[in-house]
NUGU-395243 format. One line per 4 residues: number of its first residue (from 1); their letters; for each residue z, y, x of C-alpha. Coordinates in steps of 0.05 Angstrom, whole numbers, plus 5000, padded with zeros to 4 digits. Last residue first. Example, Ala and Ser with C-alpha at 12.3 -4.5 7.8 and 13.67 -1.06 7.14 Angstrom:
<pts>
2> sa> 5143,4979,5273; 5156,4910,5246;
</pts>
This chain:
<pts>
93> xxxx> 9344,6222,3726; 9296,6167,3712; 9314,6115,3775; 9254,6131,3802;
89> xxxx> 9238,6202,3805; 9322,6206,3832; 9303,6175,3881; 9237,6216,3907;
85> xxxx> 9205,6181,3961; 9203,6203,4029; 9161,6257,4075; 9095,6252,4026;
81> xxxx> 9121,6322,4000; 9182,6308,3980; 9153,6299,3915; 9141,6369,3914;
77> xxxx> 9214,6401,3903; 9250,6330,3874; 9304,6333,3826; 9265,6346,3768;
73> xxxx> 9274,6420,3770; 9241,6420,3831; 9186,6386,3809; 9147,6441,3818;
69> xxxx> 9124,6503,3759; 9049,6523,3750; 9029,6568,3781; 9005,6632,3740;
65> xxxx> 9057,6685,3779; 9024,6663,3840; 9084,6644,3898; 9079,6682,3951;
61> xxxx> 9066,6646,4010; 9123,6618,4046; 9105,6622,4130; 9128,6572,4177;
57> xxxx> 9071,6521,4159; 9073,6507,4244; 9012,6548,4256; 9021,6587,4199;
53> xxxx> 9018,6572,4118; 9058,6550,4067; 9048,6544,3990; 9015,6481,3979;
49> xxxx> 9036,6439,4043; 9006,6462,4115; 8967,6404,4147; 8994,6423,4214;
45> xxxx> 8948,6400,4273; 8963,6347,4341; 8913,6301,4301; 8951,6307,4233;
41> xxxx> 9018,6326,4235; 9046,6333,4164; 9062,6395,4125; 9130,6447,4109;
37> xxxx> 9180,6398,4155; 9184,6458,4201; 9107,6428,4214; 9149,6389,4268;
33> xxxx> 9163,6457,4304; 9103,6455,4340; 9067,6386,4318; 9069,6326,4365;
29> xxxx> 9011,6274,4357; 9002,6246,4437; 8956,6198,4448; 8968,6123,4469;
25> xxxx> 8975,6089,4388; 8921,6044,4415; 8864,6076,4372; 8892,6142,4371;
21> xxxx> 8949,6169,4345; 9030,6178,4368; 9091,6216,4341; 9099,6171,4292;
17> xxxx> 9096,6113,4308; 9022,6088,4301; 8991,6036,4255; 8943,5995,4306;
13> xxxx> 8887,5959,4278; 8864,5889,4271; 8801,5842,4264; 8789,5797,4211;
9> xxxx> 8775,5826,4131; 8851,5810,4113; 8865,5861,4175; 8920,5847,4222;
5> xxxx> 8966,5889,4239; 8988,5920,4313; 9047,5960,4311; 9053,6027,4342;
1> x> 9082,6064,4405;
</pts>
């Protein structure tokens, strides 16, 4: 359910698979929906993403005619909002 890793100060921690938290990676961290991929699962909670909201981030919010503009248009919307890394940020598309 996790990997154990070794801190440089001594000790060590478990990083949990996802899916798991806790201190030994041995409680459950499912999210209804999987946040519909809008926010992360935090503690069995959606962390709604800017411009979603709901118990699973299944609702858009209207988008404020002053917001500034995404990165859509740079080949990423959000950065992929902590979910992966943008490619296409990185090679210089």
């Amino acid at each position: 359910r996790g990997v154990c890793v070794e801190q440089p100060t001594g000790g060590a921690v478990c990083v949990c698979a996802t899916g798991f938290d806790g201190p030994s990676c041995i409680d459950d961290n499912t999210c209804p929906a999987d946040c519909n991929l809008h926010g992360l699962c935090v503690r069995r909670r959606c962390l709604c993403a800017p411009g979603y909201e709901g118990r699973a981030c299944e609702r858009r919010l209207p988008r404020p005619a002053h917001a500034p503009q995404t990165h859509q248009a740079e080949g990423c919307l959000n950065r992929c909002w902590g979910r992966g890394e943008c490619l296409m940020e990185r090679v210089g598309v």
